[in-house]
Structure formats: C-alpha cells, structure tokens
C-alpha positions in Angstrom: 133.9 77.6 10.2 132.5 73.7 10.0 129.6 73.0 8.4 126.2 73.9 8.4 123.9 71.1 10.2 120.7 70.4 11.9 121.2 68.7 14.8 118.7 66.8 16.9 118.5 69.9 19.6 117.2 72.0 16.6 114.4 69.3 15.5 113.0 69.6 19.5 113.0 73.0 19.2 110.8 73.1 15.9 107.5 73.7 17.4 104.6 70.8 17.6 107.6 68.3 16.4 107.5 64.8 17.8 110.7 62.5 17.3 110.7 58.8 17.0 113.7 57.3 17.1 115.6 60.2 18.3 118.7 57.9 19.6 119.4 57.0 15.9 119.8 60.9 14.8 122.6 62.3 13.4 123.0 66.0 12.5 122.4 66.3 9.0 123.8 68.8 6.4 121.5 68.3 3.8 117.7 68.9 3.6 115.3 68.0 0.3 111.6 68.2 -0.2 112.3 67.0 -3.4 112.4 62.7 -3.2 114.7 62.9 -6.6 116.9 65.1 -5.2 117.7 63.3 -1.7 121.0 62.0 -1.1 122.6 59.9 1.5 122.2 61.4 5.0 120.0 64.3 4.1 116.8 65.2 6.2 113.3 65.2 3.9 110.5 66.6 4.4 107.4 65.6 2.8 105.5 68.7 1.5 101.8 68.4 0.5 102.3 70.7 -3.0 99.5 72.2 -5.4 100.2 68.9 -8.0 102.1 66.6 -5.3 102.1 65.3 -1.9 105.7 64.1 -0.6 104.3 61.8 1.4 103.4 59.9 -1.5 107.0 59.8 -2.3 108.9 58.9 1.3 109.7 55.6 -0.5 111.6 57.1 -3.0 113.6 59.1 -0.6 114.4 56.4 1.8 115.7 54.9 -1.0 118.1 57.3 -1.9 119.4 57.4 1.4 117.5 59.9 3.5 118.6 59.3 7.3 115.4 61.3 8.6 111.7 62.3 7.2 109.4 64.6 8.5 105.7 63.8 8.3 102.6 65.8 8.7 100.7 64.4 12.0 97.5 63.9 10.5 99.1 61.4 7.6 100.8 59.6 10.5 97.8 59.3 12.9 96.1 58.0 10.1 95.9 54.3 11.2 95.4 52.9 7.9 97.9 54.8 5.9 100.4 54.7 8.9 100.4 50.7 8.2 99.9 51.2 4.9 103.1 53.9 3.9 105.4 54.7 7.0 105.6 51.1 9.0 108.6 50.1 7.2 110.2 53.5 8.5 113.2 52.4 11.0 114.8 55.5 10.4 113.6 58.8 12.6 110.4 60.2 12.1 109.9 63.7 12.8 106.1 64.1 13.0 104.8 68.0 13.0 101.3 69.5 12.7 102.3 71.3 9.3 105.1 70.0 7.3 105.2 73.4 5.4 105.7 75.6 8.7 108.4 72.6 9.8 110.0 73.5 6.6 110.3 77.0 6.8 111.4 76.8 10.2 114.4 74.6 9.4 115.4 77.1 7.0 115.1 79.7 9.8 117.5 77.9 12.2 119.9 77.3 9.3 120.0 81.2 8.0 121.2 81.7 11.8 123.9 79.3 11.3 125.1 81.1 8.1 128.0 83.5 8.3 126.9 85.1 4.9 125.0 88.4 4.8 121.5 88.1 3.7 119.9 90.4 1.3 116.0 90.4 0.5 114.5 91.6 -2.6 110.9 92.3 -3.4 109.0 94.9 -5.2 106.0 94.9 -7.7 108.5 95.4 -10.9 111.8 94.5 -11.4 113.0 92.3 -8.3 114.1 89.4 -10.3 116.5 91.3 -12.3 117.8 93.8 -10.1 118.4 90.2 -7.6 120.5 89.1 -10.7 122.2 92.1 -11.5 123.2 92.5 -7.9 124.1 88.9 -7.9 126.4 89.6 -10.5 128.1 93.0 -9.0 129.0 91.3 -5.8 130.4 88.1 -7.2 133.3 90.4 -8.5 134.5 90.3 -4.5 132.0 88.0 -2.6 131.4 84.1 -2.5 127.1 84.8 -3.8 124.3 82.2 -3.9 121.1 83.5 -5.0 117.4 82.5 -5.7 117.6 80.2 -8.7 114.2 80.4 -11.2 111.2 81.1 -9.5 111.6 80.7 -6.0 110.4 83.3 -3.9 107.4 82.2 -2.1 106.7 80.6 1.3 108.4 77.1 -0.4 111.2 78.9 -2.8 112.7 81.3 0.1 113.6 78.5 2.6 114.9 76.1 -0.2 117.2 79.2 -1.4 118.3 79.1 2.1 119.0 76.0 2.7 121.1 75.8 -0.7 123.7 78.5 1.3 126.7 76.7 2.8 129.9 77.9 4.9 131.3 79.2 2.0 128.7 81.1 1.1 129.9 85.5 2.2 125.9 87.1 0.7 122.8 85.2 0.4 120.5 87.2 -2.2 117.0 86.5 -1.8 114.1 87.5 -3.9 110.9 87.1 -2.3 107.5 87.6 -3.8 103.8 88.0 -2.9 100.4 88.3 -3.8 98.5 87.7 -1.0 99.0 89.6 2.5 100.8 87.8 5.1 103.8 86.6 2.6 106.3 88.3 2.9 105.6 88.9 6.7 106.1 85.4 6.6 109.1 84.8 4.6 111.0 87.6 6.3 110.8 86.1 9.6 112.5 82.9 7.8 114.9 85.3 5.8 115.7 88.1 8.5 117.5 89.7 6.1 120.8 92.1 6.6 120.2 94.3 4.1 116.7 94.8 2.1 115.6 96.7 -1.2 111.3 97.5 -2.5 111.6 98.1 -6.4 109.0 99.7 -6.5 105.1 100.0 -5.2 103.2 99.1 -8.6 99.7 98.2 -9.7 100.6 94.6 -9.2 98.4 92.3 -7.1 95.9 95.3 -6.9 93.0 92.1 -7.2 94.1 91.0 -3.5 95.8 93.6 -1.9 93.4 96.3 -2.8 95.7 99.3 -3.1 99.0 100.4 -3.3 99.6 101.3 0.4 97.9 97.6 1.0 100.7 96.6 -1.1 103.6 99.0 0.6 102.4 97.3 3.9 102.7 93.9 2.7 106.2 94.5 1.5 107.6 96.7 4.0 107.1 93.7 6.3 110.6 93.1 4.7 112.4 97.0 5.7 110.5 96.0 9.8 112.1 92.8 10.1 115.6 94.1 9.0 115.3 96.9 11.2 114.4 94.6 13.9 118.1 92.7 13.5 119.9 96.0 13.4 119.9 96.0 9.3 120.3 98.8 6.4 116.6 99.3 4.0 117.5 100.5 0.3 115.4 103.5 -0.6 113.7 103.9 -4.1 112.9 108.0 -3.6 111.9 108.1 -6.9 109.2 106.1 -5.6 106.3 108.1 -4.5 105.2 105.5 -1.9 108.6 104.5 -0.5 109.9 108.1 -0.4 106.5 109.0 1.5 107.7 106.6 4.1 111.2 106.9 4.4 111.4 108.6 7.3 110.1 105.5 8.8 113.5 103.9 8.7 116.6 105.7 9.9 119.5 102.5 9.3 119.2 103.4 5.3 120.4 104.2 1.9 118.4 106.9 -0.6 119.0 106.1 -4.5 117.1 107.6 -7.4 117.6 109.7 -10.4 116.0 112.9 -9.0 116.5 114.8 -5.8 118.9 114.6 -3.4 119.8 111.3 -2.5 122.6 109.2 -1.5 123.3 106.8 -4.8 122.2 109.4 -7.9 121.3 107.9 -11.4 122.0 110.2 -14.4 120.7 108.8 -17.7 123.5 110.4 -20.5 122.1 109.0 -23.8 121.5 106.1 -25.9 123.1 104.1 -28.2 121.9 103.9 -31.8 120.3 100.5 -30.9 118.7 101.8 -27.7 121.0 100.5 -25.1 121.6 103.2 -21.8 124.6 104.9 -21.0 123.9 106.2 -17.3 126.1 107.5 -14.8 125.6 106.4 -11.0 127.5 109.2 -8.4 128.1 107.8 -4.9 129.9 110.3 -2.4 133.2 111.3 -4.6 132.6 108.1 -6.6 131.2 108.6 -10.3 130.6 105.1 -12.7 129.4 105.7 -16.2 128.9 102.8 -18.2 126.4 101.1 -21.0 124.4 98.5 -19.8 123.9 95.5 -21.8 120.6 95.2 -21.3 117.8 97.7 -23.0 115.4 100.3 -21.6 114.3 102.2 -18.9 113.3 99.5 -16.5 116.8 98.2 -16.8 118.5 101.8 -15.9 117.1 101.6 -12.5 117.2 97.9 -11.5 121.1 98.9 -12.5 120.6 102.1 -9.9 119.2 99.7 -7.5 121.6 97.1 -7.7 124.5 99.6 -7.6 123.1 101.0 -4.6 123.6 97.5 -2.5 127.2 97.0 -4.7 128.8 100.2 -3.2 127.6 100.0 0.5 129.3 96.3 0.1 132.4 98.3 -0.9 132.8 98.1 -4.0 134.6 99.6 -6.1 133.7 101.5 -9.5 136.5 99.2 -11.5 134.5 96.3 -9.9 130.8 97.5 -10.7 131.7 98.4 -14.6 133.3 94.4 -14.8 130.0 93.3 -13.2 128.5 94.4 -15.7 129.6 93.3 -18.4 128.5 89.7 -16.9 124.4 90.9 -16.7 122.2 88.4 -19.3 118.8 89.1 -19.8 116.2 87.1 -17.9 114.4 85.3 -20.5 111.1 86.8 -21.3 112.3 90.4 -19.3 113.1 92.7 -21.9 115.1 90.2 -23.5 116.4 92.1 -27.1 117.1 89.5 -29.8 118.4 91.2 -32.8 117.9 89.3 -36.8 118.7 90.5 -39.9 114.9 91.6 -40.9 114.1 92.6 -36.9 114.5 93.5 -33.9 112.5 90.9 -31.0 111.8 92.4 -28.0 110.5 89.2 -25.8 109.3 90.7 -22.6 106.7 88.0 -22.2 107.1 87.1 -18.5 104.9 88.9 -16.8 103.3 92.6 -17.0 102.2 95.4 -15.1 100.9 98.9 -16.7 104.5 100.4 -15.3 106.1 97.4 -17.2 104.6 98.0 -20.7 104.4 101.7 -20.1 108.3 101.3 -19.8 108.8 98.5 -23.3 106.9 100.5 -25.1 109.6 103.1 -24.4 112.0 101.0 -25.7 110.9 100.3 -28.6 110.8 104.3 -29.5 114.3 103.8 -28.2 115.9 101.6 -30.9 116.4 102.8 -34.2 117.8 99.8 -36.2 114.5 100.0 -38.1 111.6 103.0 -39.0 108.7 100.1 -38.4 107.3 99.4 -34.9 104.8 96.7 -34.1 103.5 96.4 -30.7 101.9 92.8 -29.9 100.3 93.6 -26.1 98.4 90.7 -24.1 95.9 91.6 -20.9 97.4 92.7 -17.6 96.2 90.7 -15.1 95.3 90.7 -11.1 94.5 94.7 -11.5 91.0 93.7 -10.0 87.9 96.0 -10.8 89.9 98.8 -12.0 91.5 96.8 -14.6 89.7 97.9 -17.6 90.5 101.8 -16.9 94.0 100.7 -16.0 93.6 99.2 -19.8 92.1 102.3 -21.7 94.7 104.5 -20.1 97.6 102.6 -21.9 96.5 104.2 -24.9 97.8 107.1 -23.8 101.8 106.0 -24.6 100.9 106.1 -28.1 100.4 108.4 -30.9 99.3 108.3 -34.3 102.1 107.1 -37.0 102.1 105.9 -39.9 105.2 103.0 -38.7 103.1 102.0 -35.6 101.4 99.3 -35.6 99.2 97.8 -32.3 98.0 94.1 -32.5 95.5 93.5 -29.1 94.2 90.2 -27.8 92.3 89.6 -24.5 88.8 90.2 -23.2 91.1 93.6 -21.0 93.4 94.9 -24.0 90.0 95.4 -26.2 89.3 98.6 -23.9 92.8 99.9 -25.1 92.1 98.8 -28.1 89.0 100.9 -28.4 90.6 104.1 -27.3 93.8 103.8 -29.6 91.6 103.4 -32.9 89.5 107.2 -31.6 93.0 108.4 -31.4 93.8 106.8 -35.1 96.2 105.0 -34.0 96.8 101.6 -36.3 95.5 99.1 -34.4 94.1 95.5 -34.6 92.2 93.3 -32.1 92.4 89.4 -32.5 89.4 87.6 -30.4 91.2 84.6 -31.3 94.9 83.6 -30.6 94.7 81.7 -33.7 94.6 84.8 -35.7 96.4 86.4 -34.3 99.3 83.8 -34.7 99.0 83.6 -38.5 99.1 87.2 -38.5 102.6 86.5 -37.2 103.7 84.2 -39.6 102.7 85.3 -42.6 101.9 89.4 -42.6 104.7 91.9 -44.0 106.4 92.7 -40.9 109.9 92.7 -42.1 112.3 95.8 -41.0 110.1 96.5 -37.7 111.3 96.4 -34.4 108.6 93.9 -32.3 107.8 93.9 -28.8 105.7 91.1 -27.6 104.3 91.2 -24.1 101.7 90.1 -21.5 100.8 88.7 -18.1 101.9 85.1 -17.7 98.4 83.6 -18.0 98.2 85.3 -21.5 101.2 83.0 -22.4 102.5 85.4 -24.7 105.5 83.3 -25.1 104.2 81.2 -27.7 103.7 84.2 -30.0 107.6 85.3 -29.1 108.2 82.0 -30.1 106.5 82.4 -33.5 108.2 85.2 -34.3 111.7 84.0 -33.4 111.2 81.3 -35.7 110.2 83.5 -38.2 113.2 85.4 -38.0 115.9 82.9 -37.4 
C-alpha cells in the first residue's frame, strides 16, 4: 500500500473550504498544527488554541517548509491583517469557516485511508491505562500507534490520527470528555473498529449531571462502531453498561462476576501487594502477576485482555505483554525506598479511584504504618461534599492509620473520619501541610498521595520522593 496523502480532491471536499492557488497543490503526507513541528511539504493548519493562535505563527511554518496552510475565513477577510500576515503567502491557501472543524475533518478522511484497525477507548476511570496496557498486548503481533500524553479531546484525537501511517496494522485511541457533544464528535472523526467504556463513574458529574448523562455521552462511541459494522467491549461488572448491553448485539462481555465471555479471577497477592489474577477465555486460561498494583489495575488488565484475545492472541503472547506494562506516572505509580513505600497516584481522582488506592495500600505489607495524604475530588458538582463525607466510610479506626486532608471538599471527610476516631489531620494551608511532609516521623509507612489535578498533588509526591531518595 503507498502512502497516506491528502490530495487536492479531499481539500474540496472539506466543507466551507476555499482554495487559492489550487494549480500549485500537491498531495501532501504530512499535516502539523504545530509551526515547530512543520517540515518540508507538510499541510498546516493554524488552530486558534486556549494560550495560542496559529495564525500568529504561519511565518514560522512557511519557513520550515510548509507547501499549504489553512486559515480561518474571518482572519483572512480581515483586510487589515490579510495585508498585514498572509500577503506574502504564494503558496495555497485553504480558507475554511473554522480551522478546528477543517482539522478534524482531515483527520477523518485520513483514518479512511488507513488500513489499520482502529480501537477507541473512553470511560470515567482507567482509559489511559488500559489504552497502554492494550497498546502493549498487541505490539507482541501488531505494528501499534497509540495516543501519546494527553491527547484525547476534539484537538488530541485527530492529531493521533494523523500520526498513523501505512505501516501502522491497530490505531489505539483514547478519547475523553467532559462536556456532552465530545465524544459524539470525536467518534465521527475516529469511527472506530472496535470500542471499550471503562467504566460509568462519578466523573464529570458538574456538566453531565448524572451517570446515565454520562453513559449517553460515551456510548456515542459503542453507536458509531455499530454504525461501521464494529465489535463494543462490555464491562458487565458495570452496572450501567451491563443495564444496556442488550443494546448492542456485534460484542464481547468481560468481568469478574457472572457469566461472561472474558472472566477475571483475582487468585491472591503478593507480599508487596501486586495481583495474581487469572483471565479464562473459551478453553483459554492466563494467570499471571501484573506489575502494576491494585485493584484498578486487575481490571484495566481484564479490559485490555478482552481486546488482546479477540485480536488473536495468544496466552504466551498476553503473559510477554505483560511484562512490558510501566506505570503511568502519577496512576498508581508504586515507588518502593528503604524507609517507604510511595504510592504517587496524583493524576487525577474520582471517589471510585481513591476508593480503590486506598485498597492498596491495605494491600501492601512491606510496612505496619499507613499514611493516607487525600486532596479534593473535583467536578462532582452539588453533590460533591456527600460524595466527600462518604469516603470516610473505607476507613476504620487503627492505631497505624494515619489521614492527612487538605481542600475546602476533603474537610467534610475529614469531619466524619475524626466521629469515627479515626487519626486524622486537616491542613487549611498547603504550606503545612508540606512541612508536615518533610519533617514528621513517617518512616516505615506505606504513603499514598492523591487528588484531582487542580489540587496539584504532585508537588507533595514530589516532597516525599525527595525525602525518601
């Protein structure tokens, strides 16, 4: 198969788009929204961003050799700015009513000219690991390119896209939402092959109001596979998904209870908290230890095995996968010292996510001591402070437990752990909260540390780490 290019039939199809120059066009294999990353003959398209506008930056990119722009129609009909920035532009000019749209449109008619399968992942908890686990099952038989860092919104989904070339035999997408319309969007970009929901969480409860608003917003991913004659992965242990799986007849079940078509059995756990869990598929039965730690991790595995073994895989192949699986920084990430054990699980949270660390941390026995250092939850809208209070509920009075709190939402836990004795301390300011870190006896403890993103719970991670080290 040759290459993968846009050629100038595909730009006239791209609706509102209006090409100057259109004699001087040649197909292009390349396309950047990034000036700094343009290279000679590639197509870019300037993107009005939340801290940049690329049209500031069509210079740059001309200078690096792009051999076509696009540009949003109300820059160019801008008299002023049109003699000002784009009158020294020989090259074509694609003008379109919204450069974003153009963009993901592009990445739409390049998916069709892929060969590779494309898988979609999304759910509330979870996607970005169980994308890299699976991403690392099917390289053990398939050419993979995945979604690299953050990438799965409206922008990140067509870049991934667009990174894919002929060689490429499974595209593995992770997209994300928070807003409705999202993934509705993105999955009419993506029109995924195959597609997999985590799981329906409290997540994004401030804007999409429940978790069948959620469900809806993501299941826009299961209709548009469905629509192109794809296979949905099933979470039944899921009590929102398995409500709605008779919705979708082209699928696969997984789970660790009932009957199902990939079945998880947890076995045990090692002294130091890692999972031994068997996954049975038809007259197929892997058993292995992951590398990574707790419960969360035993079913993104579950989930990720699920997609390896309708690929064909075999179990030799799944148990050398694993062995290649890394922690995503800041998810779950276990980092072991003389004096402690670091849990860093600072990325992001959700009450399922810190019901499930703080699980871990009973898990792992390398020492008695457990300190738990818990940030707010956020985007949990007007529930959030009962969603709060009812964390307390994971813990129990002991005399090795320890709970540090900070946030105007974790003081609500806070409250209810100290009428259940529970040892715990709330810190108003991060300040204190830090030099508690450095300098209070908390050798021999095993240390979780985690929080919603805006809580930038990192930096205390990061204190501790050093501390440690």
């Amino acid at each position: 198969m040759g290459k993968v290019e846009i050629t100038i039939e595909d730009l006239f199809n791209t609706p509102s788009a209006e090409i100057y120059n259109p004699d001087a066009y040649k197909s292009l294999s390349s396309v950047e929204i990034d000036s700094r990353k343009v290279k000679k003959g590639s197509l870019f398209v300037a993107i009005k961003g939340e801290k940049f506008d690329g049209h500031d930056f069509i210079l740059d990119a001309l200078k690096k050799g792009a051999a076509t722009v696009i540009i949003d129609s109300k820059k160019f009909g801008n008299p002023s700015l049109r003699e000002k920035k784009f009158s020294f532009i020989e090259i074509p000019v694609i003008i379109v009513d919204d450069t974003t749209k153009a963009f993901g449109e592009i990445a739409k008619i390049w998916r069709n000219k892929l060969s590779a399968k494309v898988i979609s992942i999304t759910g509330s908890n979870g996607k970005t690991t169980v994308k890299e686990m699976t991403a690392a099952l099917l390289a053990e038989k398939y050419k993979v390119v995945k979604t690299e860092a953050n990438n799965n919104n409206h922008i990140g989904v067509p870049l991934t896209i667009l990174s894919a070339n002929n060689k490429c035999e499974v595209l593995i997408l992770e997209q994300g939402t928070n807003h409705f319309g999202e993934i509705p969007y993105s999955a009419k970009i993506s029109q995924p092959d195959f597609s997999l929901i985590t799981n329906i969480g409290d997540a994004h409860l401030e804007f999409l109001k429940s978790k069948e608003g959620i469900f809806r917003e993501k299941a826009a991913l299961y209709d548009e596979t469905i629509k192109h004659g794809g296979i949905v992965f099933l979470n039944m242990d899921d009590p929102i998904i398995s409500k709605n799986a008779k919705l979708y007849r082209s699928k696969v079940t997984y789970g660790f209870k009932g009957t199902v078509d990939v079945k998880g059995t947890v076995v045990g756990y090692t002294e130091d908290g890692r999972t031994e869990i068997q996954v049975s598929y038809k007259n197929k039965k892997i058993k292995t230890v992951l590398p990574l730690y707790g419960e969360s991790n035993a079913k993104n595995f579950l989930a990720a095995s699920a997609i390896a073994l309708k690929f064909g895989l075999t179990g030799a192949e799944i148990i050398r996968g694993v062995h290649n699986f890394k922690a995503v920084h800041g998810r779950l990430e276990v980092m072991k010292f003389k004096n402690a054990v670091l849990i860093d699980d600072t990325y992001n949270a959700s009450p399922e996510s810190v019901v499930s660390a703080i699980g871990l941390v009973k898990k792992i026995k390398t020492f008695k001591k457990k300190l738990i250092v818990l940030g707010d939850m956020y985007e949990l809208g007007k529930n959030s402070p009962k969603i709060h209070k009812e964390l307390a509920k994971s813990f129990y009075a002991d005399k090795n437990l320890t709970v540090l709190t900070t946030g105007s939402m974790m003081k609500h836990m806070h409250s209810e752990l100290q009428k259940k004795k529970v040892r715990s301390i709330h810190f108003y300011l991060r300040e204190a909260l830090s030099l508690y870190l450095k300098y209070e006896e908390i050798d021999g403890s095993v240390i979780l540390v985690k929080g919603s993103r805006g809580m930038k719970m990192e930096e205390f991670s990061n204190i501790l780490e050093k501390r440690f080290e």
